[in-house]
C-alpha positions in Angstrom: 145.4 137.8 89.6 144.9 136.5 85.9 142.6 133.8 87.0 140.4 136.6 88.8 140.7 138.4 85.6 139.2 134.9 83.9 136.7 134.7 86.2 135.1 138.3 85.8 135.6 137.8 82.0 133.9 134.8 81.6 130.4 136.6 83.9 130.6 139.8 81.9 130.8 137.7 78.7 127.5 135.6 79.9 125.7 138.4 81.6 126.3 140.3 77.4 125.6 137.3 76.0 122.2 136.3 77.8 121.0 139.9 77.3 122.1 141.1 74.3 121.7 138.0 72.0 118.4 136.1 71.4 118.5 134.1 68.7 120.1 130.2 69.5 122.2 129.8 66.7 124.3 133.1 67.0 124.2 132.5 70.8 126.3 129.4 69.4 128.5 131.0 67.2 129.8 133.7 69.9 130.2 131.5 72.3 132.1 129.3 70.3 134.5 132.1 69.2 134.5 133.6 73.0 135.6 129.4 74.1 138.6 129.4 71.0 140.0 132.7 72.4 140.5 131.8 75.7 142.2 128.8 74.8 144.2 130.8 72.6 144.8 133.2 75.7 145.9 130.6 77.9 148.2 128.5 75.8 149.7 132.0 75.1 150.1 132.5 78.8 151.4 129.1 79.2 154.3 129.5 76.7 155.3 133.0 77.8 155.4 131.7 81.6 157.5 129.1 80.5 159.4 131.4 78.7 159.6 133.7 81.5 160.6 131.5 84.1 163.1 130.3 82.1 164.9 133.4 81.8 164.4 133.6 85.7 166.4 130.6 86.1 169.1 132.5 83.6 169.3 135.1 86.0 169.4 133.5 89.1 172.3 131.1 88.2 174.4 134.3 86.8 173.6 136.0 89.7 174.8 133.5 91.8 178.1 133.2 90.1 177.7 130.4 87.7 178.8 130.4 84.3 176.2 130.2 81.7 176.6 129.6 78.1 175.4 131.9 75.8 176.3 131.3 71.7 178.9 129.5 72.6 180.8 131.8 74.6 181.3 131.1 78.4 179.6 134.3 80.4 179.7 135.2 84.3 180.2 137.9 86.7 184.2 138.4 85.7 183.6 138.8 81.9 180.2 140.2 81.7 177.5 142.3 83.2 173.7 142.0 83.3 171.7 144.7 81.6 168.2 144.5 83.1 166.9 147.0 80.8 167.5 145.6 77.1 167.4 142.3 78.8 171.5 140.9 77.9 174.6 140.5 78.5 177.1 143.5 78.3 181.0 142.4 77.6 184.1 143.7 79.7 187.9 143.5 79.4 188.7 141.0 76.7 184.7 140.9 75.2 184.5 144.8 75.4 181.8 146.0 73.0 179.9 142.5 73.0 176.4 142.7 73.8 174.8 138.8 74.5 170.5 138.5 74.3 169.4 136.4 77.5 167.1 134.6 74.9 170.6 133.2 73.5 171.2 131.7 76.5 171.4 128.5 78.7 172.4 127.4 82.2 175.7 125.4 81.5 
């Protein structure tokens, strides 16, 4: 889908930019800005997929019963509960009241 998205981007901006601008040098200029943000875009998307699959990988290990570490505190199925919502770690029993971010976390 994003790469679709690219593509259509990248006609609309040289359909605008063949029609709309005449003169060489600002021709230039925008589409040297237009080539610096999708860079930006993409290493952007690159660090939140990362990110994301990370936090997949999080998931998938606590959902499968293994015990990930999060701050230094041991957290799986028995002790803890997955909020999906706000994205954390909800204490029981003896860690009642704790609430853990999934950010703070990492497969042990």
């Amino acid at each position: 889908m994003s790469v679709l998205l690219f593509v259509v981007a990248v006609a609309l901006f040289v359909i605008i930019l063949f029609a709309v601008v005449e003169d060489n040098k600002h021709r230039i200029i925008i589409s040297t800005v237009f080539a610096i943000a999708l860079a930006l875009g993409g290493v952007y998307t690159f660090i939140n997929d990362a990110t994301n699959q990370k936090r997949a990988e999080i998931i998938y290990a606590y959902d499968h019963n293994q015990t990930i570490i999060c701050n230094g505190i041991k957290v799986n199925k028995e002790n803890f509960v997955y909020d999906y919502a706000t994205q954390s770690f909800l204490g029981q029993d003896e860690y009642r009241g704790k609430t853990i971010s999934l950010r703070d976390c990492e497969i042990q």
